[in-house]
C-alpha positions, 0 to 999 in steps of 0.5 A, a space after each residue: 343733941 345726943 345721937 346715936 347715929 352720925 349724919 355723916 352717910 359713910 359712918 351711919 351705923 347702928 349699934 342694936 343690942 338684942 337680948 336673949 331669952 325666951 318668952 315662956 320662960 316667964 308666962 304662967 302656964 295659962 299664958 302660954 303660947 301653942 307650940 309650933 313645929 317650925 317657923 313659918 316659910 312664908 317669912 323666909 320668903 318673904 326676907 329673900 323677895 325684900 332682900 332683892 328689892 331692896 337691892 334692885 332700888 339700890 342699883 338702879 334707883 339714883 338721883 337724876 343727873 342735874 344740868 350744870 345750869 346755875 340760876 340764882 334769885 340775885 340775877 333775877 331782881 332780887 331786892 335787898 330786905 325785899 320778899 324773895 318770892 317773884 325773884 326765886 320764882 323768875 329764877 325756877 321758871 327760867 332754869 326750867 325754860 333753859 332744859 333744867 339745872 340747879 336754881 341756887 340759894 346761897 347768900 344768906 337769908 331768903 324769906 319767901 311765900 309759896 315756890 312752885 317747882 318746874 320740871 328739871 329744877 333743883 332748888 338748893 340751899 347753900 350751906 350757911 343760906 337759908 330759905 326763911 318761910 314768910 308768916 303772912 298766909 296771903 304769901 301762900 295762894 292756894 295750890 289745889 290738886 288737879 287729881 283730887 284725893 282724900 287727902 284734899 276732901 278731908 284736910 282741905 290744905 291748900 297751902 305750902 311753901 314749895 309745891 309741884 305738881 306733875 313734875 319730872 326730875 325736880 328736888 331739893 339739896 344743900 347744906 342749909 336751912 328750910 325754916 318755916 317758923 311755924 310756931 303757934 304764935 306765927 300759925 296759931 290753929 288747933 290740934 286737929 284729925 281734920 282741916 289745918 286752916 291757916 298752917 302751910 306745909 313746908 313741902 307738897 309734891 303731887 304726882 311727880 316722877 323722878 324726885 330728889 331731896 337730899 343733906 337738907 335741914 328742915 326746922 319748924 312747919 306750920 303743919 306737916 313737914 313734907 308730904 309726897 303723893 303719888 310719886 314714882 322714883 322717890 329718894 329722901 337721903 341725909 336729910 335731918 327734920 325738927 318738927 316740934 313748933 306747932 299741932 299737926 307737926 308730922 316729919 315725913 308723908 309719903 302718900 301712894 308712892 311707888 319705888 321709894 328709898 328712905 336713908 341716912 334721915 333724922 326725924 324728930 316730929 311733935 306728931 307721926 315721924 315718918 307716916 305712909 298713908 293711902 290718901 292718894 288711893 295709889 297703892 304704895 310699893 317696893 319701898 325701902 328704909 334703911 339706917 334712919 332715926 325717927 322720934 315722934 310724941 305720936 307714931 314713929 314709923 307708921 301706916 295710917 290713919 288714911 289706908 284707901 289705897 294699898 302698901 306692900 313690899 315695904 323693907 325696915 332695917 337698921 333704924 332707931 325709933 321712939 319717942 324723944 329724949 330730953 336732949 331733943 326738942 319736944 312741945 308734948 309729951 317725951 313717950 311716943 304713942 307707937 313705935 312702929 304701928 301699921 293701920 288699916 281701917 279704910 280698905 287698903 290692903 298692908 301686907 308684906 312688910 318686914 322690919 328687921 334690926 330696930 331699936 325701940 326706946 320711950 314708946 308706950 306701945 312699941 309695935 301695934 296692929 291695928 285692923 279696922 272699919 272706918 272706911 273713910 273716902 271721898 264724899 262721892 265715892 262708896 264706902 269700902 269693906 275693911 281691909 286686909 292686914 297680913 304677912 308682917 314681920 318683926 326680927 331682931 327688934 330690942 328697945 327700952 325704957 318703952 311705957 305701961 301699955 303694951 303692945 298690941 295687935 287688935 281686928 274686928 271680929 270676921 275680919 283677923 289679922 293674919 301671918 305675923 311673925 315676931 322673931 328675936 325681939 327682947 322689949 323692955 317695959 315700965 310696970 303699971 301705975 294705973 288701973 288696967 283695962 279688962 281684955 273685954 272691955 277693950 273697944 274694937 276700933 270700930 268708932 275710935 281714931 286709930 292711935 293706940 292710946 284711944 284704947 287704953 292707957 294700960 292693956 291687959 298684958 305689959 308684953 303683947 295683947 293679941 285679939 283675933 289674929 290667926 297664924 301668929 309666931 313668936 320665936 325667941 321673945 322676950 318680954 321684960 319689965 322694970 319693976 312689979 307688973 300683975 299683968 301678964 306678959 302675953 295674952 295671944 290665944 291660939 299664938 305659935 311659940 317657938 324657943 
């Protein structure tokens, strides 16, 4: 497989070619954006805060020193042919009896049901090993959250393979193999915005402190990869994920989680690459990504769909997103849906999140808003208002061979998108094929699931559709498409242009 990024941590760096140019160079005069005086201050601010948090979590966010305690499932009855489960477990519970350690897979072939991990244990798989996920569900007792969330109210999924609860100072690390052979043939089900019965997630971790999940591969979930909810002192580093086996194949799920880095990743998922969300109704916070590859048939890099609780203080910088190339594994489709999309429709606040020296390639829309009223939350609990969705950035953002449908941010009326800047962004787009959906007709999203392909498959501008955001800049954007396009490049009324 082709990279553009080395997954060796001391030579990842992204060659991201911005081009130049100026957006109302190519606009008629009707499509115009307004001029501005200057760029908007906030914006400015708001890269200094990022800039410091990013370099707060660096200094003082690190993996938790792990007692040189070795247990191995070997010493702790492991049967030859046998299912590793009890013995892998025997293993956990006596290194966590001991104070902690590393419990270590390093001889070949595990094939395991559900592991419950302990405070202070590190699960490792050796390089050359590999912990085999066992295709029998009754291998998998189910795990149900004591603190129940959304989450739990709308998928109903019980199941995983590794699976903590309330820890401290627990992860995983090595060079090998998680394997969850989560084919449709292993773990057949239907593609769904609901309940998976029937397909484990490789990794669930609720309500943890202090957690570490390093070097790993990951290959083939049932359903979601690895979900992180409600955590504090979070680091995913070097790891690199192939989820492309199976419906509901996200990559990365970090739920509510506070303190978070996000480096050194390479994600290629049959749906949403890495997805924040706010099922856990905890607000997600101070979050920094960095140096990462995320490529997705669905979203690349997004929030959503579940947005009860809050994300800010999010930092982006140096990643390549899309969908994926015909060098990678892919079940679906080689476009993704979004590149970059941030949602709220179930009353969370999402504000305060800067992405800066992106590249977007084979996505149909490259960046997407969207601010909705779905107010999805627990049966019990009242429905909630529509939420907020403001001070977004995107600089230094380039990308092509992106689809027809353009980009696009949409709000429900009284409720506007608000303070987004678009700053040296060069995006290159293929012409329309199809029949172009009227800017009146575009739905609100009041009654649609938030992906940006449930409003059209070709938006009424090739370069950016705006509709009810209030205080939006654009400074040095280019638009660009392969070929004829009667489409214009933008429809921002009331936008803010700046050469």
């Amino acid at each position: 497989m082709v990279s553009t990024i080395s997954h060796n941590p001391q030579r990842r760096k992204l060659a991201l070619a911005l081009g130049g140019g100026v957006l109302g160079a190519m606009l008629p005069a009707a499509a115009m954006a307004a001029p501005c005086g200057k760029a908007p201050e906030w914006a400015d601010q708001l890269r200094r805060d990022l800039d410091k948090m990013a370099l707060q979590l660096t200094q003082t966010l690190r993996p938790w020193p792990v007692p040189e305690r070795v247990f191995e499932p070997e010493s702790y009855g492991l049967e030859k042919g046998a299912l590793a489960t009890p013995a892998i477990q025997r293993a956990v519970d006596a290194c966590a009896a001991a104070g902690g350690g590393t419990v270590r897979l390093a001889k070949g072939e595990y094939i395991s049901g559900t592991i419950d991990l302990r405070s202070g244990v590190m699960l490792e798989i050796a390089e050359g090993s590999r912990l085999v996920a066992s295709t029998n569900l009754d291998d998998y007792p189910e795990r149900k959250a004591n603190r129940l969330t959304v989450q739990d109210s709308n998928m109903g999924m019980n199941q995983s393979l590794i699976f903590a609860q309330g820890c401290e100072r627990v992860g995983l690390c090595g060079k090998g193999l998680i394997d969850g052979r989560g084919t449709k043939t292993n773990f057949p089900g239907e593609q769904t915005i609901g309940a998976t019965p029937g397909r484990p997630f490789l990794i669930r971790m609720l309500d943890c402190k202090n957690v570490v999940i390093r070097d790993l591969r990951m290959q083939d979930s049932p359903c979601w990869m690895q979900n992180y909810l409600n955590c504090e002192d979070l680091i995913v580093d070097g790891i690199h994920v192939e989820n492309q086996s199976n419906h509901n194949n996200d990559g990365l799920d970090i739920d509510g989680c506070r303190r978070v880095i996000v480096r050194n990743v390479f994600i290629n998922a049959e749906d949403d690459g890495l997805c924040f969300k706010g099922a856990s109704q905890r607000n997600g916070e101070n979050i920094l990504i960095e140096n990462c590859e995320f490529y997705s048939s669905c979203n690349a890099l997004k929030f959503g769909t579940d947005s009860q609780g809050d994300l800010r203080n999010v930092l982006v910088r140096n990643v390549v997103l899309g969908g994926p190339s015909e060098q990678m594994r892919s079940i679906k489709r080689r476009k993704a849906d979004g590149g970059i999309s941030w949602e709220t429709v179930d009353g969370g606040t999402v504000e305060r999140i800067l992405v800066h020296d992106a590249k977007i390639v084979r996505a149909e829309s490259p960046l997407f808003l969207i601010l909705s009223d779905r107010g999805r939350v627990r049966p019990e609990q009242k429905r909630p208002g529509p939420g907020t969705l403001r001070h977004i950035v995107y600089d230094r953002i380039s990308g092509e061979n992106n689809g027809m449908r353009g980009s696009f941010f949409t709000a429900i009326p009284g409720k506007p998108i608000e303070h987004i800047l678009l700053r040296d962004v060069n995006l290159a787009m293929m012409p329309a094929t199809e029949p172009v959906l009227e800017a009146a007709k575009v739905p609100d999203g009041r009654d649609l699931y938030p992906d940006p392909h449930m409003f059209a498959t070709v938006m009424p501008a090739y370069g950016l559709w705006a509709r009810n955001v209030r205080h939006l800049t654009l400074q040095r954007v280019r638009f660009t498409v392969a070929g004829k396009d009667a489409r214009p490049a933008l429809i921002a009324p009331g936008a803010c242009s700046l050469a």
